[in-house]
Structures are given as structure tokens and as C-alpha cells.
N, C-alpha and C positions, 0 to 999 in steps of 0.2 A: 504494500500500500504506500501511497507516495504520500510525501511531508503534505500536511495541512489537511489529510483526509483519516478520520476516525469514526470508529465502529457504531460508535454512541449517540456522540455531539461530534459537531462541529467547533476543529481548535482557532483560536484567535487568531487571525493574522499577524499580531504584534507582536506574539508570543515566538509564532513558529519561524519567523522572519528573523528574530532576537536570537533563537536557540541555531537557525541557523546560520547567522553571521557570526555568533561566538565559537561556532567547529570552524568555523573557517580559518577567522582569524587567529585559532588557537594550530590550525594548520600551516597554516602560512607562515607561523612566527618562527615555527619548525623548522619549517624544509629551508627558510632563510638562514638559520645557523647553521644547517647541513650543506645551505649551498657556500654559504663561507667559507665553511672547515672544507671541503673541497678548493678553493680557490686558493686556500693558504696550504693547502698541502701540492697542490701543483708547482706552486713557489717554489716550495722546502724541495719538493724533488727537482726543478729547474736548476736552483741553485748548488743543490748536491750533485748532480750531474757534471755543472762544471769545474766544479771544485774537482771531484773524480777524475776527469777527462785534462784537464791539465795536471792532476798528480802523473794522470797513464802515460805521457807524451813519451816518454823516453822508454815503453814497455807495449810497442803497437799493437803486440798479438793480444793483452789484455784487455784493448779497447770494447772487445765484444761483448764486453761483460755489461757495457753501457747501452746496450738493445733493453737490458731487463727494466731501470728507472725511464724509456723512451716509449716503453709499450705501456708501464703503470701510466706516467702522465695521459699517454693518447687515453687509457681507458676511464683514467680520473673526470680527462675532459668531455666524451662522452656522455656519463654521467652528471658534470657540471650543465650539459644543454640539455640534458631531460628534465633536471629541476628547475631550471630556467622557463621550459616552457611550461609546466607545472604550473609553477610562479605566476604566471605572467596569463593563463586559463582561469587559473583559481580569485589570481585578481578580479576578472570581468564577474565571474561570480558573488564578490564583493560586493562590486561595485550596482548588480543585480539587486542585492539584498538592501544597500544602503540607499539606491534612488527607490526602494516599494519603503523603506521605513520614513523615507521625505513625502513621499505621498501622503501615508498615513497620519502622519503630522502638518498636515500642510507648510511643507518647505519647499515642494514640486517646481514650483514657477520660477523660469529661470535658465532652468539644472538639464531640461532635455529637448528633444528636435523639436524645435519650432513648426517646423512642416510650410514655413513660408513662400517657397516655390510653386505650395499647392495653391496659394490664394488668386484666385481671379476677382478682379472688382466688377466683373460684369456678372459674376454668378448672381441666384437672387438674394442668398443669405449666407453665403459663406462669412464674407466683412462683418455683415451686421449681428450673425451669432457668437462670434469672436472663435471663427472652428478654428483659423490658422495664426502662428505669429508665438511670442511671450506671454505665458501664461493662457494659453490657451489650451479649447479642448482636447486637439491633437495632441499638443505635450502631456497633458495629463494623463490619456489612455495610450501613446505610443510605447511599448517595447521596442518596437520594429528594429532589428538592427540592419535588415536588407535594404534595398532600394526597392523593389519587388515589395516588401513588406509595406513600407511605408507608400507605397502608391496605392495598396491596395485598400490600406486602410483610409486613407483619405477620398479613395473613390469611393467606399463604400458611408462616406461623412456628405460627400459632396452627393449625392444621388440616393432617392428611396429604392431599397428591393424593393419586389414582388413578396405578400405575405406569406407565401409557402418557401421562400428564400429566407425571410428573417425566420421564422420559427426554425426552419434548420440548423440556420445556424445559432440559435438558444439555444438547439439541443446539444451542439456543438460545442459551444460558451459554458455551459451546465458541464460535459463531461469533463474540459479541461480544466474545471477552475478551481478544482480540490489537487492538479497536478503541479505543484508548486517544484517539485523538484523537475520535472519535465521542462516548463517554463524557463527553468534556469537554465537546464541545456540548450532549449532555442535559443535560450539570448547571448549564452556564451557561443554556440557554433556562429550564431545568426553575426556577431562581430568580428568572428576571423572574415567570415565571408563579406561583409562589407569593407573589409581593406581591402582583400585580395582577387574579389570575381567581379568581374565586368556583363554586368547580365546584358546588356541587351547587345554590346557584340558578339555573346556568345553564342544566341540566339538567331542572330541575322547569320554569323556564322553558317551553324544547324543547320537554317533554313535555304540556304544557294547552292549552286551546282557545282559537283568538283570542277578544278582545275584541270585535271589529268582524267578525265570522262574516255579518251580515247583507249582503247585496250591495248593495239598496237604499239602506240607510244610505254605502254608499261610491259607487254610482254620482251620488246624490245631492250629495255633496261635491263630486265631480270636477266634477260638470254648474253648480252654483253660482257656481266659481270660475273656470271658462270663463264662465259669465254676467257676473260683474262684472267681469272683464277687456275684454268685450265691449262694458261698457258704458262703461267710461272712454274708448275707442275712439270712441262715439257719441256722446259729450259731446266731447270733444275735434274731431272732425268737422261733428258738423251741433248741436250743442249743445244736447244733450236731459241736461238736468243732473238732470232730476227724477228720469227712470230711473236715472242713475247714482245717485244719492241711494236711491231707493229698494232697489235693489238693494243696495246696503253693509247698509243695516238689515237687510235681510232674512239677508246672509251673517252678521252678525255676532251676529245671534237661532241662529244655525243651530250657529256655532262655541258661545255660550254653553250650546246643547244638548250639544253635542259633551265640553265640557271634562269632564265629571263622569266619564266613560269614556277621553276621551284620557291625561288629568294621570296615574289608575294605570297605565297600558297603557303609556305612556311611561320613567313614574318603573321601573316595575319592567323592562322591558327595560334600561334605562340600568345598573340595578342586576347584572343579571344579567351583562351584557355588558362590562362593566367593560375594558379592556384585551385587546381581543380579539385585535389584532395578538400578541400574545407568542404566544397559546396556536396562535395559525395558524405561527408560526414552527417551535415545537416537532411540529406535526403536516406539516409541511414536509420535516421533519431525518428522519421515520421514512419519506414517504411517499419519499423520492429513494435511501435507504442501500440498495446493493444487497446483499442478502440471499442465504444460502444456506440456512440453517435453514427447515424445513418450520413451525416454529410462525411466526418473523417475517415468514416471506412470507404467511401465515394472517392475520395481522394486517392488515398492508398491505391484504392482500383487502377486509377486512373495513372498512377507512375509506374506499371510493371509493363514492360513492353515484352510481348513473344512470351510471359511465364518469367522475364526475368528484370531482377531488378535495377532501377535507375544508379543507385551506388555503385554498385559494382561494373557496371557498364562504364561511368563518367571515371573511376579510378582506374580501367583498363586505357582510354582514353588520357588521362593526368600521366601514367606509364610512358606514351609514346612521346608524350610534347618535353618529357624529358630528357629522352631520348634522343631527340628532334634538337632539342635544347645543344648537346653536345656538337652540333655541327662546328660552332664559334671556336672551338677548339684550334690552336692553328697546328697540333700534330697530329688532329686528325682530318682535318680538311684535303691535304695529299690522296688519303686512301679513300675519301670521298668521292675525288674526281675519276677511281678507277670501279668501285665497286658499286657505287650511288646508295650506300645504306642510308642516307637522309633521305634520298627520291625513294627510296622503299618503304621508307616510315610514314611516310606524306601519303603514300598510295594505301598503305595501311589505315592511317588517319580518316583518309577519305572513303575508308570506307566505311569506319565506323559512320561515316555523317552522313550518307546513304541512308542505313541502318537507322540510326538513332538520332540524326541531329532535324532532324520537326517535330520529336518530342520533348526536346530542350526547351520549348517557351510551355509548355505544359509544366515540366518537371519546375523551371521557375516559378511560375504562377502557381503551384499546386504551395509551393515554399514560401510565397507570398500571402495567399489563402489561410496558411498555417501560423505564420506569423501576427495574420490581421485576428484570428481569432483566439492566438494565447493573449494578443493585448485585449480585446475586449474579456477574454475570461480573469482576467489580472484584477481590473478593472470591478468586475461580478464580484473576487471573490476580499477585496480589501472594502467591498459595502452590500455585506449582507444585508443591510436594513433596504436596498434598493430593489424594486420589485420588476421583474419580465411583465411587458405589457402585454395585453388581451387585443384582439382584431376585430373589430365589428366588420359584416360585410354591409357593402352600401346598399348594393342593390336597386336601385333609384330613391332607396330614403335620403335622408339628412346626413350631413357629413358627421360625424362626432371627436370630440375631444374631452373628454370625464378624465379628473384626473383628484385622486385625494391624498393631501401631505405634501403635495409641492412645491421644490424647491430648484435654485439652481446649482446644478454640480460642480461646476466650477469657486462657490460661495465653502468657506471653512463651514463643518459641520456644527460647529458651536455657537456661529453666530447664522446658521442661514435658519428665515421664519419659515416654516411651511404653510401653505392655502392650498386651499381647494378650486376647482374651476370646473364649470360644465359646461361645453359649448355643443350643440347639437338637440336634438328631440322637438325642433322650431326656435330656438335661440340660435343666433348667426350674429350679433353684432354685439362685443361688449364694447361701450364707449368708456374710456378710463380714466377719470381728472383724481386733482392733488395737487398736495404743495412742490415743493422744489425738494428734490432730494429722500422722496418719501418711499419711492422702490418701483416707481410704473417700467422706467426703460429695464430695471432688472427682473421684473418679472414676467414683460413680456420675451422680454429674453429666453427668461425659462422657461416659457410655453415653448417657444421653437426649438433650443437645445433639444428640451426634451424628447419632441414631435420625430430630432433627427436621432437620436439614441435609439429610440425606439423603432425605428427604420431600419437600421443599419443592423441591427442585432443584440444589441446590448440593453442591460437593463438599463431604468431609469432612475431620478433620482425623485419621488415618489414612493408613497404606499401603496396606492393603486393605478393603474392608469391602464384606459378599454377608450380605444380610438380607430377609426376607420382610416384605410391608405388617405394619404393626405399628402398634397405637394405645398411643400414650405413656400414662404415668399415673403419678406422682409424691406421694411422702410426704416433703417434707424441708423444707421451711421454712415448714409450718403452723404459724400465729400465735394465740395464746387473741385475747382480746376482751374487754377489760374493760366495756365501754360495753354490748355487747352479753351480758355477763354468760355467756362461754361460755369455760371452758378448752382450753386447746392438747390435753388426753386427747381433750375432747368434739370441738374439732375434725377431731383426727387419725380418730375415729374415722368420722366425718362422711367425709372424705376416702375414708378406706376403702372406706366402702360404697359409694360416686362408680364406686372403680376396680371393684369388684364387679360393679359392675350393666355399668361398659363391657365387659365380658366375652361380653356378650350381643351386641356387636357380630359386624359379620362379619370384621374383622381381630381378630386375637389381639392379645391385651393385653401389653404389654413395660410390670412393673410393676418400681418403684423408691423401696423403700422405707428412709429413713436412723431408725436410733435405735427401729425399731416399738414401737409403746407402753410408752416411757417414762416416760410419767406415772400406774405403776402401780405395785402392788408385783411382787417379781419372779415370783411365783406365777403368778400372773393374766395377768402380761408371756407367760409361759414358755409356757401354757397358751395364753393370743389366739390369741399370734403364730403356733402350730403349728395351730390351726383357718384361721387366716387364710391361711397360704401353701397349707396342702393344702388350700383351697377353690378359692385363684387355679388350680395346678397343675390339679388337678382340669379346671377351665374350660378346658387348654390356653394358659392364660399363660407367659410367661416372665420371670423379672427377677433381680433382685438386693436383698435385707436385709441394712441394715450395722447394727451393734451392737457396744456394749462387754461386753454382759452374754455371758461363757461359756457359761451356761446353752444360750442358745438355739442356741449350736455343736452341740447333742444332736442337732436336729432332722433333720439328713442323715439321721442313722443309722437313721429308722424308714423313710427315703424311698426308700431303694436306689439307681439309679443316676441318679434322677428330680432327685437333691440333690446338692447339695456343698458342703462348706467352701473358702473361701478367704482370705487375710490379709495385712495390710501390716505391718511390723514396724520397731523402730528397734533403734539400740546405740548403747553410750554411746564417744567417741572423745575420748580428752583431759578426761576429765570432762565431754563436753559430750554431749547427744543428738544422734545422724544418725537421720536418715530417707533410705532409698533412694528411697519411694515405687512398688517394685514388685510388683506382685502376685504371689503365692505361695499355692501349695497347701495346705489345712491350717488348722489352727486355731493361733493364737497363743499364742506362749507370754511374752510379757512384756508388764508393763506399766510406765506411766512416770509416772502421776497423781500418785505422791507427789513422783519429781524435780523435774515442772515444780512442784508445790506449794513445795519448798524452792528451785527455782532465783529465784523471785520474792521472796523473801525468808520466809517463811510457817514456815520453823522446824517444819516439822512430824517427829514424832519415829513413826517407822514403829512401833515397839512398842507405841505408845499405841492405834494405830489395828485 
């Protein structure tokens, strides 16, 4: 049974993350004095060595005796690079253990990948959920150490599955997240393999036609260098030196045809293949974990090609590019030009990629897949309190969003309020007012985080939450454009019609709009924003608009029970402002713009105003 899964109960994450960074480091501290006293006894024997070797000078047949301290140190050293790499695997394990106990504590943000290459500003809610960047949701749930990994997991942040695709992968999420030790292995293979493989030239590799397609061109090589082999045989024998003579020119006219097609065919294998031992490791660790999840044994399926497996195939391949590797040699390059064992390894090569190499972006992707779902199970199992959502189907009813305990995942659990929200059953429009600073843009925030957690496969961070497919669509941290000479109105509006047209999709639109056209006057605000929501409504959307402006608290009221107000409120305690942070029914009745204006010092005299 693997670390963090028991018989009974379920053990603390804090515990078992604790018990097992303290074997580690109680490991580590070890093999660090062992790899010491090795490096100081290599010394001792270097320097015994020479002391010896210059007593021997003048007794040369004794010198021999100095093989026995030349073969200790080789085999000292040996053993110095297996603790080394030890060392240096067992670190990443470490350092495993100590970014899930930052997690645990909220000290996260900051410390892991960003995932900001993923950010598109044209997406509709990537920006506005905070999915990529510094302290974002990516960083919080990435393990990924692939590149593979972390695309996968980002695509599946940036796009809803299909509901029988998320609940697979819960069931997925569910069997790995009591595999704490398993976890640890992907993250530790998962970082050899992001130094050392290159996935998508590996792939594009796989996927294109040999160099050397022709047969004649190979049976031709073969038959050459059985020929000059033959003939130094004959030379050697009955001493026909001419033949041999002749026959070397002829191999070495045939290698100088050869190079123009070998040198790329080589160089870009080499490149492609780079450290193939790691990535055969990590496809090792998925191909032996016994599984019970219907998606991970899908997987598995999915990397044995002919009955046999991807590991062992990519380490018979890692074998030849070694091989391959020794060309650069310059005393073997001579016996290159007569025998062509480089052009034979390359013909070999080529044929494993025949064979096997359009399975390569599978075996990646399947590595990816793996990786995207030990980080949401990492994720599952450091907050049990967080519940796998429920799927309503639509069927042509109402979209829905029920959610109770509400909060957002990215808020410390100590200070985040929970609420409830129901949008659906004929409710489609909350309208949301409040003072300044009172949790509207964060809560709406956490309706959409939410909405995308629970898309993607991962719990959420609720007690309960039963919602129908739903395509996200966000108005809240649209930026103008100075360079590009576009204001934040033009953007927002821009935005707008984004969410407008995804209306036309076949899931309902869950829209989320902070501040709606603010950069108007408030006539024009008043008027949009009530063409804009009963357009969305209209389409069968659902969502939420926050706002400071009153005004548009009117809008319920033409909408019957399609609308509603709702609001966060503060009060003053001690002269100071509280905010509960819970959501309430109703439209607000205070505001606080002028407090915080004078709490900063600003002197502002409300009479004037």
C-alpha cells in the first residue's frame, strides 16, 4: 500500500509529507558522509600512489604493484557517481515533499511554474480567473515536470471536457491521490526528463520518413563492408594487397557519397533523442502501476505497441544513439569510412522509426495525461474537505450552477468565507452591489475558478457543487492598450461580444461580469448593461454582474423571477470597517468610498462632495 493510503482512515497529508521528508533527509545526510569519506579516501589513495610511484622509480619491475591503488580508486570512483546520483534523485524528492508542505501552509505562490506562456489575452477567462502567471491556479495545482505535462494540464484549464471525460478522469484523480509515493516518482523521473528530452523533436522525428528509404543504397553498404573485410582477410592470407587496396578506395568513394545524407540523418536523430533513458524510465513507472481507474488502464493500453512495451523499445533505441554517438570519435572515424558501422546504426535506427516512431507522440501524450492527472490528484488529496462535483444534464432545461460552502481556492483556508449560490431552476441573472472592497470581484471569481475545476476534473473548493456543462466567459480584468490605441470601454466591449457570440455554442454560457461598462456615463452604463444581460438571459445564459453603480440594482425589477439582487456589505467596528464577506439578498444599503478616502489620510469632507 503506498504512503498516505490506510486500511481505516485516511492519514493527514501533513503528517505523511512530515514522516516523509524526515526519511529522506535522514537519508541524504547519510549517503552525504558516505559520499565524503569516499572522496577523501580517493585523495588518500591518489596521494599514496604517488608517494609509492616515486619511492618505485629506481625498482621499475615493482611499478606493477601500483595497478592494485589505480583499480581501488577507479572502483572508489564508480561508487562516488552512484551516490552522486542518488544524491542528486533523492534531492528532487525533497524538494517534492517541501513544495506539497508550502502548499499546505500557504507559502505556494511564488515557488512554482507560472505556466505564463499558457496565457492568451484573447481567451475569454483565462486573465480574468487568474488561471496563469504568480500565484496562480496553475502554480498551485502544477506538479508537471514535463512540457507535455504542463500543456496538458493547462489545456485541460483553458477548455471544458465532455462530462463523461471529467468523471473519468475523477475516477482517475480518486485512484491516484492516496499514491503519494507514486506521485513522487513522476515528479522525480518527470525532472530528469524535462532537462534532458526534447519532446516535440522527438516526435516530428517518429513521425517523417527515413533518410535511407532506399534498400539498395543499404544493401549496398552492408555488401561493401563485408567486401573489405574480406579482403584484408586475403591480403593477410595469400597477399593480394592490390585488392585490398583497391577495395578501401572504392569503400571510402562510397562513405564520401554516403556523408551528405548520413551527417543530417545522424545529427538530427542525436538531437531528437537526446537522453532517452529518462523518458523510458518515466514510461516504465506508468507501464508496471497497477491500476484501477478505467481511464489509467486506457492509457496503459494505449503505450504497448505489437504486445510490447514503450520502455523497452525507447531504451533499445537510447542503445543505438549511443552508439551513433561514438562516431565523433577521431580513432574511430578511419574505420568508419571502410566498414560504415555508423551508416548501419542509422539504418538500424531507422528502422526502429518505421516501427515505432508514430507512436512516440502517443507515448508522450499518454506521459502528459499522467502527469496532468497526478497534479490534479495532489491537488484532491492535500483538501479532502473539497468535494467532486455532480453533472446535471441540460437537456433543453435551464443551465444550472448550485453550489454550497463556497469559496475560492486560491484564498488561505483560514481566512477564505464560504457562500452558497444557486443559479438555475429560472434564476439566470444575479445582479451584485457593495461597498468597495467587500469580496464581489472575489467571489465572482470563484464562481468561475470553480465552474473551470470542475470541468477539467478536479474537485472543487466547495461542499457541494451539481452544475450543468457550462462555457465560462468573463468580464473582469480587461486591460485598454495604449500601444495599441484601444481603451478598456472598447475593450470591454470587445469582450462582450466574444461572450455573445459563445452563446451560440451548444453548452450554455455561465457569464461573469465585474464593474459592466464603467467607462461610460451612467446613462448609457444603465441602458448597455440592461440590453446586455437580457440579451445573455434571453440566449439561456447564466451568470453574475457586480457593480457599485445603484442604478443598475433596477434591473431585477423589469426581469421577474429570471433576476435578482444580491450584496456584500460592511460596518464600521471600533471606528474601523468589517467586512463579513457574505453574500446577502438585496441590494445594498451603505457605502464606504468616503471612509476609506479619509482613512488614508485624504481629509475628504463629505459635505463638499
Amino acid at each position: 500500500m503506498d504512503a498516505g493510503e490506510s486500511n481505516g482512515s485516511r492519514a493527514v497529508p501533513a503528517e505523511v509529507y512530515a514522516s516523509r521528508l524526515n526519511e529522506l533527509d535522514g537519508l541524504q545526510s547519510a549517503e552525504r558522509r558516505r559520499e565524503r569519506a569516499l572522496g577523501y579516501a580517493k585523495l588518500a589513495i591518489a596521494a599514496a600512489t604517488l608517494v609509492v610511484a616515486l619511492l618505485l622509480l629506481h625498482f621499475l619491475k615493482a611499478l606493477e604493484i601500483l595497478l592494485i591503488p589505480v583499480v581501488l580508486f577507479l572502483f572508489l570512483a564508480v561508487l562516488q557517481e552512484r551516490l552522486i546520483r542518488r544524491l542528486r534523485f533523492r534531492g528532487r524528492a525533497i524538494a517534492f515533499y517541501q513544495r506539497a508542505q508550502a502548499r499546505l501552509e500557504d507559502r505556494w505562490a511564488g515557488g512554482g511554474e507560472s505556466g505564463e506562456r499558457f496565457l492568451d489575452p484573447k481567451h475569454p477567462y483565462a486573465r480574468d480567473l487568474d488561471l496563469f502567471g504568480a500565484g496562480s491556479l496553475f502554480e498551485l495545482l502544477s506538479t508537471a515536470r514535463t512540457r507535455s505535462g504542463e500543456e496538458t494540464l493547462a489545456a485541460w484549464l483553458l477548455r471544458a471536457a465532455p462530462v463523461d471525460e471529467v468523471l473519468g478522469r475523477q475516477e482517475a484523480v480518486r485512484d491516484l491521490e492516496g499514491r503519494v509515493g507514486f506521485r513522487e516518482q513522476v515528479f522525480c523521473l518527470g525532472e530528469t526528463v524535462r532537462q534532458g528530452v526534447h519532446s516535440e523533436p522527438l516526435a516530428a522525428w517518429g513521425e517523417r520518413g527515413p533518410v535511407f528509404a532506399d534498400r539498395a543504397t543499404r544493401a549496398g553498404t552492408r555488401v561493401l563492408a563485408i567486401a573489405w573485410l574480406l579482403s584484408l582477410v586475403a591480403w593477410g592470407m595469400w597477399g593480394f594487397s592490390d585488392i585490398a587496396g583497391a577495395v578501401t578506395v572504392l569503400c571510402v568513394a562510397w562513405a564520401h557519397r554516403l556523408h551528405k545524407r548520413l551527417e543530417p540523418a545522424a545529427d538530427a536523430l542525436e538531437r531528437a533523442a537526446d537522453d532517452l533513458e529518462l523518458l523510458s524510465g518515466v514510461l516504465g513507472l506508468l507501464e508496471r502501476e497497477p491500476f484501477r481507474a478505467a481511464k489509467l488502464t486506457a492509457l496503459q493500453a494505449a503505450l504497448r505497441h505489437d504486445g510490447r512495451s514503450p520502455s523497452a523499445a525507447i531504451r533499445k533505441l537510447a542503445r543505438l544513439v549511443e552508439y551513433i554517438r561514438s562516431r565523433h570519435s577521431l580513432f574511430l572515424r578511419p574505420l568508419d569510412l571502410v566498414t560504415f558501422w555508423s551508416a548501419q546504426l542509422v539504418f538500424a535506427a531507422e528502422n526502429w522509426q518505421q516501427e515505432f516512431g508514430p507512436a512516440i507522440r502517443v507515448w508522450l501524450r499518454a506521459v502528459g495525461e499522467l502527469e496532468a492527472l497526478t497534479a490534479l490528484a495532489g491537488y484532491a488529496y492535500e483538501h479532502p474537505g473539497d468535494a467532486f462535483p455532480e453533472f446535471a444534464a441540460v437537456d433543453g432545461a435551464d443551465a444550472v450552477f448550485d453550489a454550497e460552502g463556497m469559496t475560492h481556492p486560491l484564498l488561505p483556508a483560514a481566512k477564505a468565507v464560504r457562500n452558497d449560490l444557486k443559479l438555475g431552476d429560472g434564476l439566470q441573472l444575479i445582479i451584485l452591489s457593495g461597498p468597495n472592497m467587500a469580496g464581489k470581484s472575489t467571489f465572482i471569481r470563484s464562481v468561475g475558478v470553480n465552474a473551470v475545476l470542475a470541468q477539467c476534473g478536479a474537485p472543487v473548493r466547495a461542499t457541494r457543487l451539481r452544475l450543468s456543462p457550462l462555457t465560462v466567459a468573463a468580464s473582469i480584468c480587461v486591460l485598454d492598450s495604449l500601444s495599441g490605441g484601444v481603451s478598456r470601454f472598447y475593450a470591454e466591449i470587445h469582450r462582450i461580444k466574444l461572450i455573445a457570440e459563445l452563446t451560440a455554442g451548444a453548452a450554455p454560457v455561465l457569464f461573469l461580469l465585474d464593474e459592466l461598462l464603467s467607462g461610460t456615463n451612467s446613462h448609457d452604463r444603465l441602458a448597455g448593461s440592461e440590453f446586455i444581460v437580457r440579451s445573455l438571459v434571453e440566449r439561456k445564459a447564466i451568470g453574475i454582474v457586480s457593480t457599485h453603480d445603484l442604478a443598475l440594482a433596477r434591473i431585477p425589477e423589469a426581469m421577474g423571477a429570471r433576476a435578482a439582487n444580491c450584496h456584500f456589505e460592511d460596518r464600521f467596528e471600533a471606528g474601523q470597517l468589517v467586512f463579513d464577506y457574505k453574500l446577502k439578498p438585496g441590494v445594498v444599503k451603505t457605502s464606504n468610498a468616503l471612509e476609506l478616502m479619509r482613512a488614508i489620510g485624504l481629509g475628504v469632507d463629505s459635505a463638499a462632495l
